[in-house]
C-alpha positions in Angstrom: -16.5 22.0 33.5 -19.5 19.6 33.6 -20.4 16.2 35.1 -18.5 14.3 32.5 -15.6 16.0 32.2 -15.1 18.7 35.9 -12.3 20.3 36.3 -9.6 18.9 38.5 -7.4 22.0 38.4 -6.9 25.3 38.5 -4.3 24.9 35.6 -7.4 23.4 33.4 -9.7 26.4 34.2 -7.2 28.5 33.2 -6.6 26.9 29.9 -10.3 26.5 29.3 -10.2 30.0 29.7 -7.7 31.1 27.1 -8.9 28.5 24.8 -12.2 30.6 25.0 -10.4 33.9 24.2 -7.9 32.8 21.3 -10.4 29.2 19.4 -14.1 30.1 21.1 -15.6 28.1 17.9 -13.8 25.1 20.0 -17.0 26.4 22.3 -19.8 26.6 20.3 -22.3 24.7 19.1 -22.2 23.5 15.8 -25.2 23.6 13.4 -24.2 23.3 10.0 -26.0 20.6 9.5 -29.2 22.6 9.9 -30.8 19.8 12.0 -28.7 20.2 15.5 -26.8 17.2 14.3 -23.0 18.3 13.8 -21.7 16.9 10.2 -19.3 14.0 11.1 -15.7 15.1 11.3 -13.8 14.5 8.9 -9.7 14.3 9.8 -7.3 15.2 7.6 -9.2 17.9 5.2 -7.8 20.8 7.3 -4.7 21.8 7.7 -3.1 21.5 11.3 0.2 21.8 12.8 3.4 22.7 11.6 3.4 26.1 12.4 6.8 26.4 12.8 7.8 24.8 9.9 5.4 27.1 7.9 6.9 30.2 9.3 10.2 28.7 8.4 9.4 28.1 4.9 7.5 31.5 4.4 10.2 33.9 6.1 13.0 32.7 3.0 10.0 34.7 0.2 9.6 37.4 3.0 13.1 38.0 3.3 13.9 38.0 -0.3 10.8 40.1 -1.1 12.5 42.5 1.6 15.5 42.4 -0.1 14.3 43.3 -3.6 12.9 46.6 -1.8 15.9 47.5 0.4 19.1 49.4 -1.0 21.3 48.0 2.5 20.1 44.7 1.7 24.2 43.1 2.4 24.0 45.1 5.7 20.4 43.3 6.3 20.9 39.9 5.1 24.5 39.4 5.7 26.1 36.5 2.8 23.2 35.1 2.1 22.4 38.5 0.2 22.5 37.6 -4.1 22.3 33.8 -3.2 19.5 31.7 -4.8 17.4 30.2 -2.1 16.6 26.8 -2.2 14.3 25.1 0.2 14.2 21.1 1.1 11.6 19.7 3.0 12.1 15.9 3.8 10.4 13.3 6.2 9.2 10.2 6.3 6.4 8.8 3.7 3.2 10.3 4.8 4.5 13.0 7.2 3.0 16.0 5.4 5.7 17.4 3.0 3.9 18.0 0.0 0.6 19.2 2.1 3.2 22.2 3.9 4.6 23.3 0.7 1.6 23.1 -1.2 0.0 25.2 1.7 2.8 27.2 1.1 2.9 27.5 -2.1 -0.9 28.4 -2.3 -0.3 31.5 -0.1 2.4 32.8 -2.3 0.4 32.5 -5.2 -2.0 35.0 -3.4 0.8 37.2 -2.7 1.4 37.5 -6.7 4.1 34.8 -6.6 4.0 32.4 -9.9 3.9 28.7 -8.2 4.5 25.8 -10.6 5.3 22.5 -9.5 5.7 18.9 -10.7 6.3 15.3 -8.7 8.7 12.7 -10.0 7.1 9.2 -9.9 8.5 6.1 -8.6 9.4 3.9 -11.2 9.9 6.0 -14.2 12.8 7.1 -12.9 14.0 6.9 -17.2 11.4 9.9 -17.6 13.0 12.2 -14.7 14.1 14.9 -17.2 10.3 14.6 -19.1 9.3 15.4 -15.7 11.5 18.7 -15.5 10.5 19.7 -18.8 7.1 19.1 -18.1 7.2 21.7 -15.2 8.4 24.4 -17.3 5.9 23.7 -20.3 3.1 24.0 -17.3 4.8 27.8 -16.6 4.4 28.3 -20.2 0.8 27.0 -20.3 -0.1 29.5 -17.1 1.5 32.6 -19.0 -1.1 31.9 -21.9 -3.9 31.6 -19.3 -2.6 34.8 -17.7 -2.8 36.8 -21.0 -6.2 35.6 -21.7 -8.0 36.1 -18.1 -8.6 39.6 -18.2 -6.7 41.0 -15.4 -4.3 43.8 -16.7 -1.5 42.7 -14.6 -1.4 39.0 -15.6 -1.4 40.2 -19.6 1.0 42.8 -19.0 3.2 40.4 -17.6 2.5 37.8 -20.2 3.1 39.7 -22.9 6.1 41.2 -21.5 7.5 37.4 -21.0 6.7 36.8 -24.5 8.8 39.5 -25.7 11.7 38.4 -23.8 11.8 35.1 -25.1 11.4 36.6 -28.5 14.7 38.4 -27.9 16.5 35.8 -25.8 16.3 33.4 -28.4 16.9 32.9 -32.4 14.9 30.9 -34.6 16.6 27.8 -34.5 16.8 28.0 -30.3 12.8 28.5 -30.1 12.2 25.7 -32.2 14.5 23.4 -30.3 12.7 24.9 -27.4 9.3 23.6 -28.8 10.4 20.4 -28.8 11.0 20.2 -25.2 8.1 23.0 -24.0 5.1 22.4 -27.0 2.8 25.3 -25.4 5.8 27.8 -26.3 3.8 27.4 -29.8 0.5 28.6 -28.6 2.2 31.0 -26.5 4.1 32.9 -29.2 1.2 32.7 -31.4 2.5 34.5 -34.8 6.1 33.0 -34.2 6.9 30.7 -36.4 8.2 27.5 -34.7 8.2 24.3 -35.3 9.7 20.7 -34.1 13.9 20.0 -34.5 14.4 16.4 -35.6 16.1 14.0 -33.1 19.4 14.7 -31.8 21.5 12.2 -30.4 20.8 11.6 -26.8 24.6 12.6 -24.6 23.5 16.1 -27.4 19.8 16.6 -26.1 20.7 16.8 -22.3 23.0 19.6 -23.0 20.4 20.9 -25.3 18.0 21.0 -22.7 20.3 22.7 -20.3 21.1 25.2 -23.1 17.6 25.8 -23.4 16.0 25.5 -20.0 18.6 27.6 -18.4 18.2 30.6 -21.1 14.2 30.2 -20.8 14.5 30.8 -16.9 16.9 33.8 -17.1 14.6 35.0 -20.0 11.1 34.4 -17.5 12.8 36.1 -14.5 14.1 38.9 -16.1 10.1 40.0 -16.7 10.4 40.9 -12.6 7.9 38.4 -11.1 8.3 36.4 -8.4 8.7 32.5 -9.1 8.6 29.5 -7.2 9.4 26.0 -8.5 8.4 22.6 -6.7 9.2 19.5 -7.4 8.2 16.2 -5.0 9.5 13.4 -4.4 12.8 14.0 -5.6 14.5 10.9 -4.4 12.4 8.8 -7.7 14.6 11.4 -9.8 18.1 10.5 -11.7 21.2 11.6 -11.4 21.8 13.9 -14.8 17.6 15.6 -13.8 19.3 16.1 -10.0 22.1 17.6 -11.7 19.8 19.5 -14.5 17.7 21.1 -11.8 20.1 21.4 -9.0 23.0 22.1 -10.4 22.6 24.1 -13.6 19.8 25.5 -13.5 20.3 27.1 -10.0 24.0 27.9 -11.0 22.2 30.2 -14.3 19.9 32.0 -11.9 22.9 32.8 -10.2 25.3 34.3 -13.2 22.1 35.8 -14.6 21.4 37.9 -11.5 17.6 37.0 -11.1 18.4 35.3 -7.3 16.1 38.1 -6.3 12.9 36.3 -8.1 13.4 32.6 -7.8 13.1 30.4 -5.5 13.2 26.5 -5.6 11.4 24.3 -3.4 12.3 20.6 -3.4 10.9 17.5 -1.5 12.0 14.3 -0.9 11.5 10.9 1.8 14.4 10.0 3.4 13.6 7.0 4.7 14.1 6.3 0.7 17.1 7.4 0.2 20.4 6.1 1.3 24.1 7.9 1.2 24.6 7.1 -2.2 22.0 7.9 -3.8 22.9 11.6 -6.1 20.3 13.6 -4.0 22.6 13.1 -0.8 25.7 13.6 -2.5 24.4 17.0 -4.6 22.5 18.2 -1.3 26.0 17.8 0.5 27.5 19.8 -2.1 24.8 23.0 -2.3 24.8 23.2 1.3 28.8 24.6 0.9 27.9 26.8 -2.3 28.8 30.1 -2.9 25.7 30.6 -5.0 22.8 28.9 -3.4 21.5 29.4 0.1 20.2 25.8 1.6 16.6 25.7 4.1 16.9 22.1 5.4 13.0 21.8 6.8 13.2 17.8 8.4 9.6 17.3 8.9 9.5 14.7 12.4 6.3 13.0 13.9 3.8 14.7 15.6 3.7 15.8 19.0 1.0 14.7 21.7 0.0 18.2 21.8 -0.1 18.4 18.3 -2.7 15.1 17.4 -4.8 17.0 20.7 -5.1 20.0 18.8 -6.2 18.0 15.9 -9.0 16.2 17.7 -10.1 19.0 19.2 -10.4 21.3 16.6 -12.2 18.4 14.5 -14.6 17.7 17.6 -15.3 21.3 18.3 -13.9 20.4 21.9 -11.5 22.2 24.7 -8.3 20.6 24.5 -8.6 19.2 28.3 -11.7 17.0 27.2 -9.0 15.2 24.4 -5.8 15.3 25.3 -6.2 11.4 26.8 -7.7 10.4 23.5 -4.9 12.3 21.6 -2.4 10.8 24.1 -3.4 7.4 22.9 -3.8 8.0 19.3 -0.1 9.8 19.3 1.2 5.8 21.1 -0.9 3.9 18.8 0.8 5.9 16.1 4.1 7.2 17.0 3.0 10.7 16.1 2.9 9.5 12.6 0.4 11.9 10.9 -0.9 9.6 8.1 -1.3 6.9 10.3 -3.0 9.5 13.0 -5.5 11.0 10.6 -6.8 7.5 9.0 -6.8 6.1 12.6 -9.3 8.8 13.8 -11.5 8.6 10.4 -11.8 4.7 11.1 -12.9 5.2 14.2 -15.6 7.7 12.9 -16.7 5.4 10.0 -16.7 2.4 12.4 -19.2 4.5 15.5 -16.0 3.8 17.9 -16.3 7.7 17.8 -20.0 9.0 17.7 -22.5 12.0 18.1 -24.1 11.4 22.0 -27.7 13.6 21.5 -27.6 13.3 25.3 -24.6 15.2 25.6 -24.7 17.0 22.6 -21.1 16.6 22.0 -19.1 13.9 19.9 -17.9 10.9 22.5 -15.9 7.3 21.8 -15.4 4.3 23.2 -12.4 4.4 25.3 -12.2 0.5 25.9 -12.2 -0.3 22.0 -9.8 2.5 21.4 -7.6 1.1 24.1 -7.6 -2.8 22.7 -7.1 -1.2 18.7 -4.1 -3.2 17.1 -2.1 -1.0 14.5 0.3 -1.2 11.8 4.1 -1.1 12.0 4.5 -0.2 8.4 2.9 1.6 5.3 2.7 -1.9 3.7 0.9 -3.3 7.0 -1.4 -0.7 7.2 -2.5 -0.5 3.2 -2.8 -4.3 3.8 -4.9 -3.9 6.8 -7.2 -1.2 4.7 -8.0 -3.2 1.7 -9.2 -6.1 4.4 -12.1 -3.3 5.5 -12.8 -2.9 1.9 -16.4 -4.4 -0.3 -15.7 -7.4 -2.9 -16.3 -4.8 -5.8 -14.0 -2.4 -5.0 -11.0 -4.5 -4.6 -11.9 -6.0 -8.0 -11.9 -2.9 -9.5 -7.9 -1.7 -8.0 -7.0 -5.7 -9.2 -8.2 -4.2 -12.8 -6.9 -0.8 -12.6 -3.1 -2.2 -11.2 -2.6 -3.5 -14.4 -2.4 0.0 -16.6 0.4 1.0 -14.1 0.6 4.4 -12.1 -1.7 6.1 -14.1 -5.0 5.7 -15.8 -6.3 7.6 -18.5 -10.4 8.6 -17.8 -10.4 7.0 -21.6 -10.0 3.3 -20.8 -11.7 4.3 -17.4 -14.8 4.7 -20.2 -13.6 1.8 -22.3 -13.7 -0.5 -18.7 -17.3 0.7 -17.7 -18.4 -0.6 -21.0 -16.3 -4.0 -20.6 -17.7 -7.4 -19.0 -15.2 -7.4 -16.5 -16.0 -4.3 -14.7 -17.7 -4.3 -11.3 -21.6 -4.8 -11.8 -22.1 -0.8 -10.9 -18.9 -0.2 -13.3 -15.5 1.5 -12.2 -16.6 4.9 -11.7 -18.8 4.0 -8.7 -16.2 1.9 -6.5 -13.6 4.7 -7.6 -15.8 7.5 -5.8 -16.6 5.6 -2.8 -12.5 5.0 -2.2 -11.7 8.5 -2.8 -14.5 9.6 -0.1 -12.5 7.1 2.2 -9.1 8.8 1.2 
């Protein structure tokens, strides 16, 4: 302890003390910045939290990557032995879904996993299944950078995939298959392939299940593990949800390759009532014979949890934070997204500052105290665009009205264009991705 923060108990001591054995960089001084001024934290960059929910997610690969190595795998693994696993992760908007399976998903890939994923858009619900097919074109597109990156491994692979494909499908299938996956072309370079004409559309969803469901048995017979995500589910259909979740899970199953795939799915369900499909088809997979369910419900945050945060940010003992984190967590409701740009605003405002007296980061506890904050994602975007400079709200104004997307084309075509901002788009664009 010190003058500004002694200890009060033996309990704190004592924590001090095995803070110091298991995070002693919460203890040091910081001097990255070369000039004994610590680089201003930054919240939200690192990952924090959720540990259980991580160990949760990453003991379903464990125990299926155990399973391809054990012979007693039924006496191991009990029913859910030969099952496909599928994990859900839902929450609320902003609660950290896609960050822990991307996290995830990052760590498998590592491991030698293939990890693909794709995210439905809300909206353009109409182009769910492009979505899907989109997904599995991007798997094709990795196989052909794996055969060209040099490592042995990847090519072997690669090339062993392409000979599958070449025997899991005639002529007439691989060019139906282009029209729905275009890199298969590049991929099976030397095959000759080329775009069917347009079939009728009730025909072309069960051409796609045809086809998708043959290409996955096809990729997992080549003995690599595979994970596919897709987010934010509840912007999908019902015939994708059914596509994806139904019969594409239901092939992995008759096809025997449960061993090597595993589905990872996200959605908000604070989106999503009891009709929508999701709910109904989630209702359903959760009694199948052929597909073992991981619910993951990501809640709020605890008190502990923002601490830990703060702390680790700060480079400061958990005793020296837990009020500020105690407040933060009300002002929030252990929301995360709301927690994380609540602490950066108070960085970018000085309500939280270096002190070169104490050589530690400080804050105003009174201003903290008196902060008003939002009751609602539309609240707080509203309350965020009031903090922003004249030019960069002109510029979102301009860029709303392409839509979802912008393409860094007419990005080019707007810099050029009278009614871009006087330091063009590009420059208001960077300084509101540096805010988040």
């Amino acid at each position: 302890g010190n003058a500004t923060n002694p200890f009060t108990t033996m309990e704190e001591i004592l924590q001090d003390l095995e803070e110091m054995i298991s995070h002693p960089y919460l203890f040091l001084h910081d001097s990255h910045s070369g000039v004994g001024i610590p680089i201003l934290p930054a919240f939200g960059r690192k990952y924090h939290g959720r540990k259980k929910e991580v160990a949760r997610f990453l003991e379903i690969p464990t125990r299926m990557e155990v399973s391809n190595r054990s012979v007693s795998s039924k006496s191991q693994f009990g029913n859910n032995s030969g099952k496909v696993e599928a994990i859900f992760v839902s929450g609320r908007g902003g609660s950290g879904k896609s960050h822990l399976v991307n996290k995830c998903g990052d760590f498998l890939s590592m491991q030698g996993w293939l990890v693909i994923g794709k995210k439905f858009e809300r909206g353009l619900e109409h182009n769910a299944q492009g979505v899907v097919c989109s997904l599995f074109d991007e798997v094709v597109k990795n196989l052909v950078m794996m055969r060209n990156g040099g490592d042995e491994q990847d090519t072997e692979y690669s090339e062993n995939v392409a000979k599958i494909l070449v025997d899991s499908f005639d002529a007439s299938s691989l060019s139906s298959l282009f029209g729905y996956l275009p890199s298969i072309k590049s991929f099976l370079d030397g095959i000759a392939v080329k775009r069917t004409s347009f079939v009728e559309s009730n025909l072309m969803h069960w051409q796609l299940v045809f086809l998708l469901t043959r290409f996955i048995n096809a990729l997992l017979r080549a003995n690599r593990p595979i994970m596919l995500i897709l987010d934010d589910l509840q912007w999908s259909d019902e015939l994708t949800i059914e596509l994806v979740l139904g019969d594409i899970l239901e092939a992995v199953f008759d096809g025997k390759g449960g061993c090597n795939f595993l589905f990872a799915g996200v959605y908000r369900d604070d989106n999503m009532s009891n009709e929508h499909p999701l709910s109904a088809k989630l209702s359903n997979l959760r009694q199948s014979q052929s597909v073992h369910v991981t619910d993951i419900d990501l809640s709020s945050f605890t008190k502990r949890d923002i601490s830990e945060i703060i702390a680790n940010e700060l480079r400061l003992p958990s005793r020296v934070v837990s009020e500020l984190g105690d407040i933060v967590h009300k002002k929030t409701s252990g929301h995360i997204f709301y927690a994380v740009e609540l602490l950066n605003a108070l960085v970018r405002d000085s309500t939280m500052y270096f002190s070169s007296k104490t050589r530690r980061f400080q804050w105003c506890w009174e201003k903290i105290c008196s902060l008003k904050t939002s009751d609602s994602v539309a609240q707080f975007m509203v309350s965020t665009f009031s903090t922003l400079e004249p030019e960069v709200l002109q510029m979102l104004r301009l860029l709303s009205c392409f839509g979802l997307h912008t393409d860094v084309d007419v990005l080019d075509i707007l810099d050029a264009s009278c009614v871009a901002p006087f330091d063009g788009i590009r420059t208001p664009l960077q300084n509101l991705s540096d805010l988040g």
